[in-house]
C-alpha positions as semicolon CSV with decimal commas, in nm:
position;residue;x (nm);y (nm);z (nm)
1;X;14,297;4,924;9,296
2;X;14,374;4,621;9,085
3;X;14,202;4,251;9,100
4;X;14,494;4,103;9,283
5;X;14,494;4,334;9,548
6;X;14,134;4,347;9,615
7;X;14,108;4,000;9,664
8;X;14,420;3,999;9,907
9;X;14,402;3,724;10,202
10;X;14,261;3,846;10,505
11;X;14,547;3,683;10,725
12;X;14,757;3,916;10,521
13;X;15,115;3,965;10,738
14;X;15,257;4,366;10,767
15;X;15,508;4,338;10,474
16;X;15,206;4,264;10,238
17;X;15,016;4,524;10,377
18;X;15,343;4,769;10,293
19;X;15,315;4,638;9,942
20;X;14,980;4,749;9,926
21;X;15,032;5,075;10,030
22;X;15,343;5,106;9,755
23;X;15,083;5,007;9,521
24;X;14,823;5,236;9,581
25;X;14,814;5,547;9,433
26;X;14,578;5,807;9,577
27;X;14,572;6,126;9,843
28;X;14,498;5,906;10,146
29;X;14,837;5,770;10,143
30;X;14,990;6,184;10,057
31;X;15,201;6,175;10,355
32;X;15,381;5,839;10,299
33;X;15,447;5,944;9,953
34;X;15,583;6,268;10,061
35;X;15,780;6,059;10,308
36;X;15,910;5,842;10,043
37;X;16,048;6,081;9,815
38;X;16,198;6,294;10,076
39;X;16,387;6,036;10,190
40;X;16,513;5,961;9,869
41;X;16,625;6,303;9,785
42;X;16,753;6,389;10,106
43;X;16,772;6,716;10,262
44;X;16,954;7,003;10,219
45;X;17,061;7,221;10,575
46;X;17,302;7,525;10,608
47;X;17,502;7,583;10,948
48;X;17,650;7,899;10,975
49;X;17,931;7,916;11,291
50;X;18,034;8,267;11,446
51;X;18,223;8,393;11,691
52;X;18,621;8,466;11,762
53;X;18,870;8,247;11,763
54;X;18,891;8,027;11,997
55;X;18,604;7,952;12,142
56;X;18,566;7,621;12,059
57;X;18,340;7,622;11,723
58;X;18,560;7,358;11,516
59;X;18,558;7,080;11,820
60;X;18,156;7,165;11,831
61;X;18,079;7,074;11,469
62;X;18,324;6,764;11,509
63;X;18,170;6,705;11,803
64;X;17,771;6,725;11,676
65;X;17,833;6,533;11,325
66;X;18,113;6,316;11,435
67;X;18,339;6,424;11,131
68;X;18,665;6,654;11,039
69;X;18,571;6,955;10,831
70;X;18,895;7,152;10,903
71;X;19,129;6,850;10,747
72;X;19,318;7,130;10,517
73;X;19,302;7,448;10,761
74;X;19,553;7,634;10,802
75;X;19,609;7,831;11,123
76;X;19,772;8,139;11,121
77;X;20,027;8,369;11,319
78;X;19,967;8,671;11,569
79;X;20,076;8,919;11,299
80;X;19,800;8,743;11,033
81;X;19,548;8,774;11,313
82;X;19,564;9,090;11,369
83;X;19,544;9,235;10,970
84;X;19,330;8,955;10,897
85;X;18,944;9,055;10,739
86;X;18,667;8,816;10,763
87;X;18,620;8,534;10,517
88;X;18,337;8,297;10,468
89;X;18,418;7,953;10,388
90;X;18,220;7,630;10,322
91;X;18,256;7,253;10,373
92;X;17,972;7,055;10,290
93;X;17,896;6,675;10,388
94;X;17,722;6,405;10,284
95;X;17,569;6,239;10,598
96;X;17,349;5,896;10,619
97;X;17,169;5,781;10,950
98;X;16,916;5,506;10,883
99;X;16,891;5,580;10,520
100;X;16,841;5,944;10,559
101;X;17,057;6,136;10,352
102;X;17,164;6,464;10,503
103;X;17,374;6,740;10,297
104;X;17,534;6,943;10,528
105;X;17,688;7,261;10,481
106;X;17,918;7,485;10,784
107;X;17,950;7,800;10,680
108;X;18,231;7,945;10,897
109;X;18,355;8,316;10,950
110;X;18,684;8,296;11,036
111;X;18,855;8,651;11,106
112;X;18,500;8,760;11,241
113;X;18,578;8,948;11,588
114;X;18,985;8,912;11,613
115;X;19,104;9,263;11,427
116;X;19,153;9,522;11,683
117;X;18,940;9,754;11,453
118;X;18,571;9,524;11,471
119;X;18,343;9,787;11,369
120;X;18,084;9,645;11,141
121;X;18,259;9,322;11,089
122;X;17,991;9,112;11,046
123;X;17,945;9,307;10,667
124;X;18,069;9,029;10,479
125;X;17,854;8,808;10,705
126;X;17,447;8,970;10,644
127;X;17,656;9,050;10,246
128;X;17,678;8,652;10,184
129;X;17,301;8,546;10,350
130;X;17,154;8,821;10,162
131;X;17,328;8,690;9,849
132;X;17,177;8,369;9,921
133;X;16,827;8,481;9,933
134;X;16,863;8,648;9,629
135;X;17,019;8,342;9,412
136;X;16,761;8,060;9,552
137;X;16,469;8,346;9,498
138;X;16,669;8,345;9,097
139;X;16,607;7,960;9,117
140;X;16,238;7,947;9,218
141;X;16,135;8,200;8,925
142;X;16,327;8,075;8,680
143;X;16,232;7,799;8,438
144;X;16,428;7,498;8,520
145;X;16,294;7,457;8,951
146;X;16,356;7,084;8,965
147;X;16,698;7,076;9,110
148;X;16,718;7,406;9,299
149;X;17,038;7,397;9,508
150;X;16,877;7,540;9,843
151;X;17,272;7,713;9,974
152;X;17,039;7,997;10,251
153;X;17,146;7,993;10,639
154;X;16,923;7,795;10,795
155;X;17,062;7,801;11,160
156;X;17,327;8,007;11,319
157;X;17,533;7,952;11,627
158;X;17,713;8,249;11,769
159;X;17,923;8,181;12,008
160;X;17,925;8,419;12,295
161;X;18,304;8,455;12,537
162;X;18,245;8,298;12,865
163;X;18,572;8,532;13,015
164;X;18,359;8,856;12,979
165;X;18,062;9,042;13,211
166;X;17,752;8,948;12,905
167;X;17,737;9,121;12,550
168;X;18,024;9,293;12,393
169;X;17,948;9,561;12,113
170;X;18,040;9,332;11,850
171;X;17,807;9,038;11,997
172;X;17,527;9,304;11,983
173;X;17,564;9,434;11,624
174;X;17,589;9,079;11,453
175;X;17,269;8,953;11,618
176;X;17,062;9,302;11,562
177;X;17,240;9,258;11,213
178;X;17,141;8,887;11,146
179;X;16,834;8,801;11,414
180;X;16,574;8,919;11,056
181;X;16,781;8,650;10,865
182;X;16,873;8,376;11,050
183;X;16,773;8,173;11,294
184;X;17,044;8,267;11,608
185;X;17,122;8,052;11,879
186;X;17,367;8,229;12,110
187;X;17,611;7,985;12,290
188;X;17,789;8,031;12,610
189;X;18,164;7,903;12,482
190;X;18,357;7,723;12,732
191;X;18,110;7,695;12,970
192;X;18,286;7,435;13,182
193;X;18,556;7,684;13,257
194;X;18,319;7,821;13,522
195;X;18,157;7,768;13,814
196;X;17,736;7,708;13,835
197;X;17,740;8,002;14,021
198;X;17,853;8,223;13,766
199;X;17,725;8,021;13,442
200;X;17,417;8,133;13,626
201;X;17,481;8,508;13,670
202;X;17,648;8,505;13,358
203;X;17,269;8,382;13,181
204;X;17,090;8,632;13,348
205;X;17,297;8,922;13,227
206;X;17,315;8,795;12,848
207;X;16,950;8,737;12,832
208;X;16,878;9,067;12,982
209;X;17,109;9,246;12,728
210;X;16,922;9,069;12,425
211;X;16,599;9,190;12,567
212;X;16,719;9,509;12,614
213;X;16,863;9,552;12,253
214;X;16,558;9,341;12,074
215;X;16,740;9,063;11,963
216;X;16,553;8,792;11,857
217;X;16,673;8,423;11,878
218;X;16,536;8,119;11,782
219;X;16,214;8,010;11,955
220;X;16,030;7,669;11,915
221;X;15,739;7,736;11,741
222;X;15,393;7,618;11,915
223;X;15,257;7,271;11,803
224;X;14,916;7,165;11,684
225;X;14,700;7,107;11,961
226;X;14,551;6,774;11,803
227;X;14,955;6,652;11,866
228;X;14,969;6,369;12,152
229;X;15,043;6,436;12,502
230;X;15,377;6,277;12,443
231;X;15,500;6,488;12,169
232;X;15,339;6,803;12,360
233;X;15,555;6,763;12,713
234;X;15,860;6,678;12,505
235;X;15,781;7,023;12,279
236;X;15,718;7,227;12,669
237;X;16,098;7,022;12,759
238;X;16,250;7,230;12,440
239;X;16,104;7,538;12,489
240;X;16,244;7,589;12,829
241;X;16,535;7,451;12,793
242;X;16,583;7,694;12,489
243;X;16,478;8,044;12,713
244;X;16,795;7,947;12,883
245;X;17,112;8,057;12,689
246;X;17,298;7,714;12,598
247;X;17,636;7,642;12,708
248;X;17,896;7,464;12,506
């Protein structure tokens, strides 16, 4: 610590006591550092959006990042429908919120589900995360592992029909496909088309089925038990809202 800032006022206000901790160089103030440069580089996070047509995933992104990813789509006829394969496209963002840079990416699988032949699909799907893995596990042994582009599936939502009686075949094999990779959140599309009554039944049956196939979807993970009371209810709120399927 230098002269000047050992000999600091003692009726120092906050904003000199922020300099000082710029200033200072040492582990106690690790965390802030760490803060400081995260914030500066931003952070890098991968949505991947599944499901069939229809069902709503477009007005959900728009809806959650309050932006237009699908300016240039295209949408197609019956006939193209029907042939159509599965193709994985991106469209990445550049978000700020309070300083915060955010690069998002929404990996989307349009085709997935709306051939009338759907067996094993979702191929192309577990082809591209896999391919992921193996380019950013390239980056981290090569050499040069300062600006590693980190392009893996960090989240997917998979978007389950609300018109049907739980789990179709092709619901099943993505997420026994994908549940080792990704983190899965299934979503109830279009739940205000029903009732409570059957948004209810309709719960029950799908989380049955994904215990009774071994699916695994995303769980909060348990905190610290040094966290505050505060942060501990809010972290009980999550986790039972999540064993509920979510609705969209």
């Amino acid at each position: 610590m230098s002269t000047g800032l050992r000999y600091k006022s003692k009726l120092a206000t906050p904003e000199d006591k922020q300099d000082i901790d710029k200033q200072y160089v040492g582990f106690a103030t690790l965390p802030n550092q760490v803060h400081r440069k995260s914030v500066k580089k931003g952070f890098d996070f991968t949505l991947m959006v599944a499901g069939e047509s229809g069902l709503g995933k477009s007005t959900l992104v728009h809806s959650l990042f309050l932006t237009d990813l699908y300016k240039d789509r295209k949408l197609l006829s019956a006939e193209e429908r029907i042939s159509q394969t599965v193709e994985i496209l991106k469209h990445t963002v550049d978000i700020e919120e309070k300083g915060v840079k955010l690069k998002l990416t929404i990996v989307d699988t349009p085709g997935f589900g709306d051939a009338v032949n759907n067996t094993e699909c979702w191929k192309p799907i577990t082809d591209y995360v896999d391919q992921q893995f193996e380019q950013y596990f390239r980056d981290e042994s090569g050499l040069n592992r300062k600006n590693i582009q980190d392009n893996r599936v960090h989240c997917c939502l998979y978007f389950i029909s609300p018109f049907g009686h739980g789990l179709r075949p092709v619901d099943v094999g993505f997420m026994k496909a994908l549940h080792e990779k990704v983190n899965i959140v299934p979503l109830i599309a279009k739940a205000d088309c029903l009732v409570p009554s059957e948004i209810r039944k309709l719960k029950e049956r799908i989380r049955e089925e994904i215990d009774k196939f071994g699916i695994h979807v995303y769980q909060f993970p348990e905190c610290d038990s040094d966290e505050d009371e505060d942060f501990k209810q809010q972290d009980r709120e999550l986790k039972w809202r999540t064993r509920r399927i979510a609705t969209s």
